[in-house]
C-alpha positions as a printed NumPy array, in Angstrom:
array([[  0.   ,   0.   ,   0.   ],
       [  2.686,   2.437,   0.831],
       [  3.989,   3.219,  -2.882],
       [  1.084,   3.425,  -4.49 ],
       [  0.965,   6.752,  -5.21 ],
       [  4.799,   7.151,  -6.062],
       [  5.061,   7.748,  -9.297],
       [  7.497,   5.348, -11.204],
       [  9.332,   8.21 , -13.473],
       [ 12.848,   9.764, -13.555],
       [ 11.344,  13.275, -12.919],
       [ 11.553,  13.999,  -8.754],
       [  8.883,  16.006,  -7.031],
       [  9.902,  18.786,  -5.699],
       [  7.982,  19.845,  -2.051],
       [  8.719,  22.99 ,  -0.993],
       [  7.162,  23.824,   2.169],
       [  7.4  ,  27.138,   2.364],
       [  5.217,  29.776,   0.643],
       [  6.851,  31.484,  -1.816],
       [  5.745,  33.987,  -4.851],
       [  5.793,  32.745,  -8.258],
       [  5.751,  35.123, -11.482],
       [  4.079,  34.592, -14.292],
       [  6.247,  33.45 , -17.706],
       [  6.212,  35.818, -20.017],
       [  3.71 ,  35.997, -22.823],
       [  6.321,  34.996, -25.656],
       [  7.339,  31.82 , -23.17 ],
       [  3.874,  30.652, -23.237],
       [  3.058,  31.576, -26.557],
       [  6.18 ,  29.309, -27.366],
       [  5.193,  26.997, -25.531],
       [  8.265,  24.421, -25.86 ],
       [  8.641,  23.212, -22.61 ],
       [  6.655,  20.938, -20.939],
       [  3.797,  22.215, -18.212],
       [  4.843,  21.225, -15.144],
       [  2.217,  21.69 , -12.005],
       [  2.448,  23.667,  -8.383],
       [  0.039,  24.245,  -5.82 ],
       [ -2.162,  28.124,  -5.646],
       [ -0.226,  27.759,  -2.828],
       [  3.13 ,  27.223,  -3.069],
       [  4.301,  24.281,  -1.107],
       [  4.476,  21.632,  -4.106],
       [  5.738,  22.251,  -7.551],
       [  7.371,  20.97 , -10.413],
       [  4.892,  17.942, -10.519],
       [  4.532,  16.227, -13.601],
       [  0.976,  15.711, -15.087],
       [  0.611,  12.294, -13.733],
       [  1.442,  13.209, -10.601],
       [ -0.81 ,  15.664, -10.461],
       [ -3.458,  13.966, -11.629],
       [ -2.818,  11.369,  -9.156],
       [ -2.289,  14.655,  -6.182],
       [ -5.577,  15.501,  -6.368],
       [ -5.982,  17.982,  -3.649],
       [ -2.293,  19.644,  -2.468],
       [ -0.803,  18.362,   0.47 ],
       [ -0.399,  22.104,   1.389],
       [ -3.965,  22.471,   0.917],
       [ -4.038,  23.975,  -2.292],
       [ -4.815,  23.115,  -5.731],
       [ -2.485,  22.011,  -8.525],
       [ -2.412,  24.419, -11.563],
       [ -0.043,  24.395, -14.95 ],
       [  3.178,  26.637, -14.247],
       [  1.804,  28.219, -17.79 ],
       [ -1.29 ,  28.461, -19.47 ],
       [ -0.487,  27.625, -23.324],
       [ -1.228,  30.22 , -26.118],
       [ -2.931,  28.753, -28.969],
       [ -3.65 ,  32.531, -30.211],
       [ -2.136,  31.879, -33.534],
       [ -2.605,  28.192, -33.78 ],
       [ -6.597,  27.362, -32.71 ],
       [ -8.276,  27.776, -35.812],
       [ -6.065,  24.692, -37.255],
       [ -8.408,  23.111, -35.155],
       [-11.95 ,  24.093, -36.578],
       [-12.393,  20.737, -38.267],
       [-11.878,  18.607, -36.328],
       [-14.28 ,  15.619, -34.152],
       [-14.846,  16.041, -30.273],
       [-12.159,  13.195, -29.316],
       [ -9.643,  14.946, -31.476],
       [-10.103,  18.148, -30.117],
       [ -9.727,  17.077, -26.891],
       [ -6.354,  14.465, -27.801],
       [ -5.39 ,  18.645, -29.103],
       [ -5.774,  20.014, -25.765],
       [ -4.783,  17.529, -23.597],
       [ -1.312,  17.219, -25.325],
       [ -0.508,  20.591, -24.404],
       [ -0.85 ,  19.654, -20.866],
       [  0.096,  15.823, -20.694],
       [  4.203,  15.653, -22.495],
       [  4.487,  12.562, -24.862],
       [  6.785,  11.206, -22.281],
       [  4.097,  10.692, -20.136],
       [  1.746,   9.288, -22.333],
       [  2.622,   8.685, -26.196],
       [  0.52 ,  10.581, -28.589],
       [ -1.377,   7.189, -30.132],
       [ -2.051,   6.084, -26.471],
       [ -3.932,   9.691, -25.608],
       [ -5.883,   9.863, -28.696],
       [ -6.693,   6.376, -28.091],
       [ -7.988,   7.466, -24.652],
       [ -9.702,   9.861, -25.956],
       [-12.018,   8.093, -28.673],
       [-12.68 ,   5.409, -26.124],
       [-13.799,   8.247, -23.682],
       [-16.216,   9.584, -26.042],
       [-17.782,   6.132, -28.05 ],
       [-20.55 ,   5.888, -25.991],
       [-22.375,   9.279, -26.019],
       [-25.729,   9.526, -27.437],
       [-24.471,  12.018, -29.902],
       [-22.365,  12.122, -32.973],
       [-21.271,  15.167, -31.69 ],
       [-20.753,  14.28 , -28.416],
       [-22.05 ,  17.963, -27.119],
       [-24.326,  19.611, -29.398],
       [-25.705,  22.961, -29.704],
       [-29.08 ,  23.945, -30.369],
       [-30.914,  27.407, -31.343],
       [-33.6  ,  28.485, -28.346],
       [-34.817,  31.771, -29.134],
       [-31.683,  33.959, -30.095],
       [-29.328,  32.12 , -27.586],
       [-27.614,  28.883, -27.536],
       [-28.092,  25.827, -25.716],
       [-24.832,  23.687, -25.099],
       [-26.363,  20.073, -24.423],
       [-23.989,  18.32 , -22.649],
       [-26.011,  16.028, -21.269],
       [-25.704,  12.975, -23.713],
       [-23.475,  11.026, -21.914],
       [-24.512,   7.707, -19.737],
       [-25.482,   9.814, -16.466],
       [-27.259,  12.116, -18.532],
       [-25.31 ,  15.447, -17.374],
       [-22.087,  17.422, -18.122],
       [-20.068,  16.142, -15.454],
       [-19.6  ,  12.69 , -18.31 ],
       [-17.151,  14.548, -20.577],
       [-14.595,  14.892, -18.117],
       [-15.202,  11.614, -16.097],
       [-15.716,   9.271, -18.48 ],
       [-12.036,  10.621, -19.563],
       [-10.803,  10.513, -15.798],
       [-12.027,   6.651, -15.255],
       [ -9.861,   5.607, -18.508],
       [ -6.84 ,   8.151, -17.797],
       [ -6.782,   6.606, -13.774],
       [ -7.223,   2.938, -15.64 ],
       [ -4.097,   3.738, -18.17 ],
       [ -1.763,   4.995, -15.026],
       [ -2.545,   2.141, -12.579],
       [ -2.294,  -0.404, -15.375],
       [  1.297,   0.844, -16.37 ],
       [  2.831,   1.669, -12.735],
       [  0.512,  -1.672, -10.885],
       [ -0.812,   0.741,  -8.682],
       [ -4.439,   0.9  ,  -6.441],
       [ -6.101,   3.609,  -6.407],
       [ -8.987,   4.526,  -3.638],
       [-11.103,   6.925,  -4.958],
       [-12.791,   9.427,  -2.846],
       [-15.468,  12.016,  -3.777],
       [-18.485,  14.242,  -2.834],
       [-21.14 ,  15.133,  -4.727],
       [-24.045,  17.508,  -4.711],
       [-25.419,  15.269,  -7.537],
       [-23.869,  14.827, -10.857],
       [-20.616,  14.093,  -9.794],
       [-21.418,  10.908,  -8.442],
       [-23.353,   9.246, -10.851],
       [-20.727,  10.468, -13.345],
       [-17.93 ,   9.349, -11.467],
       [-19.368,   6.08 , -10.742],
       [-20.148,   5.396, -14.514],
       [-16.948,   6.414, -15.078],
       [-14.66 ,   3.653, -12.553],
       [-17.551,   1.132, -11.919],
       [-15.553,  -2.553, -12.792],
       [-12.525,  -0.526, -13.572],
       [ -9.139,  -2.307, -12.734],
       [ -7.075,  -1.655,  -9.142],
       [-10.027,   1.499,  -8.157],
       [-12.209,   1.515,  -5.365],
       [-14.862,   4.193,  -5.351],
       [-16.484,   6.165,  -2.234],
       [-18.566,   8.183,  -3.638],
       [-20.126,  10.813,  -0.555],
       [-23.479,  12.898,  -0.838],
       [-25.184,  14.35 ,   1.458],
       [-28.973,  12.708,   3.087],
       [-31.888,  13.8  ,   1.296],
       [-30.662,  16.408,  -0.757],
       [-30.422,  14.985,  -4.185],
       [-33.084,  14.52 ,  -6.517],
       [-34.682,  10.859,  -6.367],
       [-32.732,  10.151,  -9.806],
       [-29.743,  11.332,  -9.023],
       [-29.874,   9.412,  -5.724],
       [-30.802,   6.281,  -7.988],
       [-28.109,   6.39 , -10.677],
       [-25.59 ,   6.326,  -7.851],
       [-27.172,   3.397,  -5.808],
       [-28.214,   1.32 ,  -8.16 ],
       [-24.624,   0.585,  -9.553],
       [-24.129,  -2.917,  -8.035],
       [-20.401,  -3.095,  -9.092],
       [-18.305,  -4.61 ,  -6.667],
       [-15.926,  -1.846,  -6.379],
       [-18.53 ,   1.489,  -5.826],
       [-19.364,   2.799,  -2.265],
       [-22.118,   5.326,  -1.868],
       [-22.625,   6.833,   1.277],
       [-25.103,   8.972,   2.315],
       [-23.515,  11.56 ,   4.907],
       [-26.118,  13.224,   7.493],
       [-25.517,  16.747,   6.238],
       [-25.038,  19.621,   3.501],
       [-22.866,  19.33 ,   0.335],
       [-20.17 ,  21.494,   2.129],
       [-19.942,  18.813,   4.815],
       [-19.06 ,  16.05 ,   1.88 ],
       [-16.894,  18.068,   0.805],
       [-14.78 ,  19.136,   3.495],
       [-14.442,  15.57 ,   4.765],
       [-13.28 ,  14.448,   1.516],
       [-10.408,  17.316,   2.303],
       [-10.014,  16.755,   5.417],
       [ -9.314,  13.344,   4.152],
       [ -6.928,  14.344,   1.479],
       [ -5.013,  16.389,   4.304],
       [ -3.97 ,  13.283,   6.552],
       [ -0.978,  12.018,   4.6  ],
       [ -0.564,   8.667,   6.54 ],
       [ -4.742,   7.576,   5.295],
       [ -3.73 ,   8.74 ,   1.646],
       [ -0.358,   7.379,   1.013],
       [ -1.983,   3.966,   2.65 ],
       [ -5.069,   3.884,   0.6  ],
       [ -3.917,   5.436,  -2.487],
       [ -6.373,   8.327,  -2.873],
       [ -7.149,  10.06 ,  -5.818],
       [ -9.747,  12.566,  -6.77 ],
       [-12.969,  13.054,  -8.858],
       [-14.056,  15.902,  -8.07 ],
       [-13.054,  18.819, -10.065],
       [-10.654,  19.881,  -7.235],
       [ -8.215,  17.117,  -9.662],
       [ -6.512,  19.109, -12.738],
       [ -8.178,  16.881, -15.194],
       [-11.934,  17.425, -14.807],
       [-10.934,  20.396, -15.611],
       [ -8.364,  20.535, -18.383],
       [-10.942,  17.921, -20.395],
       [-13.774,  20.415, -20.294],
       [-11.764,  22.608, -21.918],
       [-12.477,  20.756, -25.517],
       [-16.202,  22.155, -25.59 ],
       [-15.703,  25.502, -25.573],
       [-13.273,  25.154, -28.347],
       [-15.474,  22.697, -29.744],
       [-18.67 ,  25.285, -29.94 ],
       [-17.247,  27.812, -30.994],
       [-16.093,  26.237, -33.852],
       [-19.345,  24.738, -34.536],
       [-21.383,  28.135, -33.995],
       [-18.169,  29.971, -36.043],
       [-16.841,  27.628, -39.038],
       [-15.59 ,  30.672, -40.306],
       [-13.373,  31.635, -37.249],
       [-14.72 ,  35.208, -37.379],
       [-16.967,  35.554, -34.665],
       [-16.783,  35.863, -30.753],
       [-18.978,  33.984, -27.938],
       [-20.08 ,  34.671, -24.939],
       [-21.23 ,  31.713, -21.991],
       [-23.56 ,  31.967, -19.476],
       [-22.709,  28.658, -16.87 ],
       [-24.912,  27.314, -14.192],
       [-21.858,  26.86 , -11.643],
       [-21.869,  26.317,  -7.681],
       [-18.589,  24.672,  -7.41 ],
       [-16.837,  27.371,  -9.803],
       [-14.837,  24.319, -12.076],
       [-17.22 ,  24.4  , -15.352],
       [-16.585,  28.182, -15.38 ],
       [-12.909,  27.997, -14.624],
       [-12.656,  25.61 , -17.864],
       [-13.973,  28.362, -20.015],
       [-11.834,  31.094, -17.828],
       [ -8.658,  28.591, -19.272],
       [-10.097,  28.443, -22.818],
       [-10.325,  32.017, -22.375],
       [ -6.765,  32.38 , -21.498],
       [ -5.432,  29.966, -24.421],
       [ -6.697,  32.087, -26.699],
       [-10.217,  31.553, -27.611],
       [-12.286,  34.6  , -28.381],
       [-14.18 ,  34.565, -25.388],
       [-16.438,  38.075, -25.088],
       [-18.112,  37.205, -22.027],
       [-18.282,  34.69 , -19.128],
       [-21.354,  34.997, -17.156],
       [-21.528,  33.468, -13.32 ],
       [-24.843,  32.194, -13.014],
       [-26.104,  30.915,  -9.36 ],
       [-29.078,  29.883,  -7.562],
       [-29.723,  31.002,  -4.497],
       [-26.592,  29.615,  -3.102],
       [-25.077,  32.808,  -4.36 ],
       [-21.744,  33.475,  -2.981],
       [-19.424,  33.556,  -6.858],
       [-22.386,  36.083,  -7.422],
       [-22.204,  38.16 ,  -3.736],
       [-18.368,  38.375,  -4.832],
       [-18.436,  39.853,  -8.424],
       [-20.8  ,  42.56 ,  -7.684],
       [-19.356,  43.667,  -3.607],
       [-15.975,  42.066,  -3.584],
       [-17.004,  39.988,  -0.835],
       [-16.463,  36.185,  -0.676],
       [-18.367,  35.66 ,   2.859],
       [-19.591,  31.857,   3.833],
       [-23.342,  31.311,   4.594],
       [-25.914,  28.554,   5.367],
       [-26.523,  26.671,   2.333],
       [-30.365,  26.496,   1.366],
       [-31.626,  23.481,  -0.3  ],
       [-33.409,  24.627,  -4.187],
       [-34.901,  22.432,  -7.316],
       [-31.006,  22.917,  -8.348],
       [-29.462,  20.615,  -5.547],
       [-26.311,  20.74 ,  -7.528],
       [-25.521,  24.343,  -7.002],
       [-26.423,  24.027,  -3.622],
       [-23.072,  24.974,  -2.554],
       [-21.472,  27.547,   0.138],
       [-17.758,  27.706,  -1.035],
       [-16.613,  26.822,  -4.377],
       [-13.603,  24.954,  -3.951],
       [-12.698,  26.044,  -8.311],
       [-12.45 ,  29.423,  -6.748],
       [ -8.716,  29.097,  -5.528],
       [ -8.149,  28.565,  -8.598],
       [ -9.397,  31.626,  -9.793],
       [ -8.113,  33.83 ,  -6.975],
       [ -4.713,  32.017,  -8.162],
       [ -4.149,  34.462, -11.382],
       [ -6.508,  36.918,  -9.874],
       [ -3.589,  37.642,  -7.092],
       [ -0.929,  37.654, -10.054],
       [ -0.23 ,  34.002,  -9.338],
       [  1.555,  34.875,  -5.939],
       [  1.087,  31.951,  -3.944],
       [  1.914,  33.802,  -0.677],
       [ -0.767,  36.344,  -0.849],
       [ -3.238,  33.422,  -1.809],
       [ -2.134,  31.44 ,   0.958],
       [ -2.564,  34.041,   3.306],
       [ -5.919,  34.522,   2.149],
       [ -7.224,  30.822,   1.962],
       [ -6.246,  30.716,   5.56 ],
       [ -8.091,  33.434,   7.597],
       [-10.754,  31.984,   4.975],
       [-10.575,  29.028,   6.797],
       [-10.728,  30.226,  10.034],
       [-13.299,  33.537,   9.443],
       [-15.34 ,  32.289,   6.9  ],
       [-14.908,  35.623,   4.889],
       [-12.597,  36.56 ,   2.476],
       [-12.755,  40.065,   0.226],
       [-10.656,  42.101,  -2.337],
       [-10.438,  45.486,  -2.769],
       [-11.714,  47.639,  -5.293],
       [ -8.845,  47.621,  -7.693],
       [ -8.772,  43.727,  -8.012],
       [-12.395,  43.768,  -8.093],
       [-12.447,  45.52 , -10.655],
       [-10.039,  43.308, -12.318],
       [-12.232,  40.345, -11.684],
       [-15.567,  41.915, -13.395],
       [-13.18 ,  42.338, -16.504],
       [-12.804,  38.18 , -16.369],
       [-16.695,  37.594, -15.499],
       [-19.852,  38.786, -14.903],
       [-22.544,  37.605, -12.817],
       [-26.394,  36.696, -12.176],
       [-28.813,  35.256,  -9.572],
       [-31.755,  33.296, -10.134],
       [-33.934,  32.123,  -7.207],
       [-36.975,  29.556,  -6.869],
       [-39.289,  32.05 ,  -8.792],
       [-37.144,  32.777, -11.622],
       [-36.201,  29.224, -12.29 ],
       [-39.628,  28.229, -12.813],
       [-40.544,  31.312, -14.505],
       [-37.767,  30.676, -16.431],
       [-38.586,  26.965, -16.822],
       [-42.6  ,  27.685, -18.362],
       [-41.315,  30.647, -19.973],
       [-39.07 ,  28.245, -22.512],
       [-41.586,  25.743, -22.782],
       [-44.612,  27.636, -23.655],
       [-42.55 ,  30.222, -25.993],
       [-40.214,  27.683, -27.949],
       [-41.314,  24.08 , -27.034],
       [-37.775,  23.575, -25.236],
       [-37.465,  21.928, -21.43 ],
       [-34.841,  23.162, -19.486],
       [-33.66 ,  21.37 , -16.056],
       [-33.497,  24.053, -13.134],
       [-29.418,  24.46 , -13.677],
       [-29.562,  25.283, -17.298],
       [-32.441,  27.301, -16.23 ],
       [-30.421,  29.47 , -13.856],
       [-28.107,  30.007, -16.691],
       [-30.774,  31.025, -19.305],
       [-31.745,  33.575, -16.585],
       [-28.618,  35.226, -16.228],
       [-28.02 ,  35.444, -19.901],
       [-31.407,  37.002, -19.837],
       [-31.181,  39.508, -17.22 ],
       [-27.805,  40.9  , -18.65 ],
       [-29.157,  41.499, -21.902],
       [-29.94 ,  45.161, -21.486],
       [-26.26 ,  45.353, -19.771],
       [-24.183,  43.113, -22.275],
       [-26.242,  44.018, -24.948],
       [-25.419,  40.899, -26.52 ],
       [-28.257,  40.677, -28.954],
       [-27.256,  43.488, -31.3  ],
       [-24.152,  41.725, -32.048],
       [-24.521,  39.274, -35.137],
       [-21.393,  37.954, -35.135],
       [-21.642,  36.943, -31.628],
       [-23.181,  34.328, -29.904],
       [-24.717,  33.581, -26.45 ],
       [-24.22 ,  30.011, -25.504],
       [-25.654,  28.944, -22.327],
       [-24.592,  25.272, -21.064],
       [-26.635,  23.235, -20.67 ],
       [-25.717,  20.886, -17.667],
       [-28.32 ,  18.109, -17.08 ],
       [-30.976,  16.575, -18.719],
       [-34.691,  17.94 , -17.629],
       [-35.994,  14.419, -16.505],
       [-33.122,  14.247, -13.829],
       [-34.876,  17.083, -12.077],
       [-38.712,  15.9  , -12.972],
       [-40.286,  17.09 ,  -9.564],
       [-39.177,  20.749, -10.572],
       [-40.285,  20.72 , -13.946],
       [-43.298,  19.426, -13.728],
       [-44.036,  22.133, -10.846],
       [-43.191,  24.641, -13.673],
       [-44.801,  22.993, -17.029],
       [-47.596,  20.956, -15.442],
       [-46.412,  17.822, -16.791],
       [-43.255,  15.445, -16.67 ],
       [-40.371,  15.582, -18.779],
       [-39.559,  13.252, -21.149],
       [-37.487,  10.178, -19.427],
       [-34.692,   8.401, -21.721],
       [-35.141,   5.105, -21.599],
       [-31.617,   4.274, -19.633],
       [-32.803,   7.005, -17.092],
       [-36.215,   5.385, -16.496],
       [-34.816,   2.108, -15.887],
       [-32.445,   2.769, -12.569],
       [-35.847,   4.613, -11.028],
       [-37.067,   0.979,  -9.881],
       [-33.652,  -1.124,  -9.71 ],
       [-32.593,  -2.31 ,  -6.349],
       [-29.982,  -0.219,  -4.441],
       [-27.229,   0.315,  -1.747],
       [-25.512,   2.273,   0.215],
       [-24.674,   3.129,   3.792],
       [-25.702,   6.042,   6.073],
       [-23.215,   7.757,   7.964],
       [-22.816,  10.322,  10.348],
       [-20.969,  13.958,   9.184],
       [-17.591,  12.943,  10.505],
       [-14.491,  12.516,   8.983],
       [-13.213,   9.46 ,  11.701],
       [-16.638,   7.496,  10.714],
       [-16.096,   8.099,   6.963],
       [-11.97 ,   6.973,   7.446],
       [-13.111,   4.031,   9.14 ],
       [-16.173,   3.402,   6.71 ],
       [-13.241,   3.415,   3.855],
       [-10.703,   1.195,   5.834],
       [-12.822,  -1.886,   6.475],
       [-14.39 ,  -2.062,   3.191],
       [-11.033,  -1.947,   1.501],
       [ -9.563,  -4.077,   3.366],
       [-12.321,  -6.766,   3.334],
       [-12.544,  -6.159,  -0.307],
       [ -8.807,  -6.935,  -0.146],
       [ -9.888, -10.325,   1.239],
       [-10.972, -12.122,  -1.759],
       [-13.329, -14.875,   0.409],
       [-15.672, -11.918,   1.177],
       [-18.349, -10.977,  -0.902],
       [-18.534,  -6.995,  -0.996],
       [-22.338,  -7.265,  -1.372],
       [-22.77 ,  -8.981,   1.843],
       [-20.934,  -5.763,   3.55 ],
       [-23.436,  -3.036,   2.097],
       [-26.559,  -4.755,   3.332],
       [-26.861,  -2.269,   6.191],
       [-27.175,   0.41 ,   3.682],
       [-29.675,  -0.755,   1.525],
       [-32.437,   1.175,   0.61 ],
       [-35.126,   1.22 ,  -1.433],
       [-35.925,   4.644,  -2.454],
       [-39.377,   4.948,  -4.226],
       [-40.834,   3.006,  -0.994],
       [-38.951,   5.562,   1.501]])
């Protein structure tokens, strides 16, 4: 157990445990881009990680998240790339993060096309006209929401690593929804991976809740944690900060917290705006339902590689702190209240360090310092020149109960299109910066608003707003009524650590039957 997560190449890691400012490379470095990205923490105590190890990091052992020591320029270079299918786009813009050293160039495009196959969608994410916006459907993958393009590409990047260095990997993650399902389709019967997948009691939607307990692989763990979101979330870092549990176990990352869920998202921003520009003359704009900040902070990086980005809009439910920060400055932790968007029902955006990262000129010391008294205080704010600086990277909008399911009938009755309540919140925001943004008078622009989950996953909330049910896909329907398992456990990080110990180790034993230990948990959820 003890080496699994050293990584079996010539390159050291180099821990530096001390905070310590790092400058940006210059713009003709990046735009060079010859060297290979190497990764740090926001906050300085581990750099010079290679992509592997990075991937395999997860969350920092200083706390922070790992980021690419340069952003690559693909100013001059993009448009080569107009023509090209989803799976090689995103071979494109993975290679600029992951060497050929690491993995050759036929094994990552490999990847790639497997990652994709299986997506309802020639296209993998397509685009459709509603009104004079766009909506980016990215929910055509096997859990039916956007959180498949980067996991399905995580399960079979973890499954190439731990096949090459014979490694195990323990898996650890907390979802608000999405996530889970996503993750779980993504590792369920992979090689060497056990997945503990954490979301919190009675706050997912019945599907959601389904597609994750349903999965009767040997080697997925759901447990249902007596709290918010947050709580999930902060034991799955609290976790990640006890080195002795995670060198033992091996534990790696799904949530977007790990580099990759975000560098893979990357590809569909490229990828729509070449669909939406074939010409290459246009600009875009993108409204994103976000609570967790990493869909966004994919866009913010295609945005920095070059892409014509115009506009980025924040959209939130009434979870609003990204929105409370981009119009006072103020980043301020409150009570999380539960909405027909359960996955934005979030109080701190863990993506956001990110952010903050290149918003504080990449100084890891000042970020550090920040994250900290965050920690502590619950409140963190910027002053008015940096805010400033911010509201030229994004703009923001709020949409609560109301305006969701105004939003919701409002699409439906005018152009016969169902939104779920997250692509909903994002349609809103688009909506209520019109007069601001003035996006409409532009005709070589375009508004693309993603579209995060299909509407049946949330069919409670749409019905409320159209007066009937969504349409169910035929794979959704079927996990409604399947048998299912999992365990409930209190919000503690010691319960969850111990939860994770004896299940590995008796799945270690081969003579006992994992199904046998889950019994406790099982639940039947239509009857509850």
């Amino acid at each position: 157990f003890g080496s699994r997560l050293v990584c079996l190449k010539p390159t050291p890691v180099h821990h530096s445990f001390h905070h310590q400012d790092h400058s940006p490379p210059s713009p003709e470095f990046s735009k060079m881009a010859p060297a290979q990205v190497r990764y740090r923490s926001t906050r300085g105590g581990v750099e010079g990680l290679s992509f592997e190890e990075a991937v395999f990091m997860g969350l920092a052992s200083d706390g922070g998240l790992m980021v690419p020591d340069y952003v690559p320029d693909v100013s001059s270079t993009y448009q080569s790339w107009k023509d090209l299918s989803f799976s090689d786009l995103a071979f494109e813009i993975a290679s600029l993060f992951c060497g050929e050293d690491e993995i050759p160039r036929d094994d990552l495009r490999a990847l790639m096309k497997r990652s994709y196959k299986n997506f309802a969608h020639d296209e993998v994410v397509p685009s459709v006209k509603v009104g004079d916006l766009w909506i980016m459907e990215l929910f055509h993958g096997p859990t039916f929401a956007f959180k498949d393009v980067a996991l399905q590409a995580l399960g079979n990047l973890y499954e190439y690593f731990l096949k090459r260095n014979k490694r195990i990997l323990t898996v650890v993650g907390a979802t608000s929804g999405d996530t889970g399902s996503a993750a779980i389709y993504g590792l369920r019967g992979k090689e060497n991976v056990e997945c503990f997948i954490l979301f919190p009691e009675g706050r997912v939607s019945p599907i959601q809740q389904q597609q994750m307990t349903s999965v009767m692989d040997d080697n997925v763990h759901c447990v249902a944690v007596k709290g918010t979101f947050d709580d999930c979330q902060d034991i799955v870092k609290d976790l990640f900060g006890q080195p002795d549990f995670k060198k033992e176990y091996g534990l790696g990352a799904v949530n977007s917290i790990n580099w990759a869920r975000i560098m893979f998202q990357i590809t569909y921003y490229f990828y729509t705006y070449f669909k939406l520009n074939p010409n290459g003359k246009g600009s875009i704009s993108f409204s994103v339902p976000t609570g967790n900040f990493g869909d966004i902070l994919a866009g913010y990086y295609a945005k920095r590689m070059g892409l014509p980005v115009k506009t980025l809009v924040v959209a939130t439910n009434s979870n609003d702190i990204l929105h409370r920060f981009f119009e006072s400055g103020h980043y301020d932790k409150q009570q999380v209240v539960q909405t027909c968007s359960p996955s934005m029902d979030i109080g701190i955006s863990s993506n956001f360090e990110r952010y903050l990262y290149y918003l504080f000129g990449e100084s890891t010391a000042a970020l550090s310092e920040k994250m900290v008294a965050f920690k502590s205080t619950g409140k963190l704010s910027v002053d008015a020149k940096l805010l400033e600086k911010a509201r030229q990277d994004f703009v923001s909008g709020r949409a609560d109960e109301a305006t969701i399911e105004k939003t919701v009938r409002q699409y439906d009755q005018k152009y016969g299109y169902c939104l779920d309540p997250h692509t909903a919140c994002g349609v809103a925001a688009a909506d209520q910066l019109r007069s601001t943004l003035r996006w409409p008078e532009d005709s070589n622009h375009q508004m693309v608003v993603l579209g995060t989950a299909h509407p049946a996953k949330f069919g409670d909330a749409v019905k409320k707003a159209i007066g009937r049910p969504p349409q169910m896909p035929d794979l959704l329907g079927r996990c409604q009524h399947a048998p299912s398992r999992f365990d409930v456990l209190p919000n503690s990080t010691a319960e969850i650590r111990s939860h994770i110990e004896k299940l590995v180790k008796q799945r270690q034993n081969k003579g006992t039957p994992t199904c046998c230990t889950c019994m406790t948990g099982l639940r039947r959820l239509m009857g509850r």
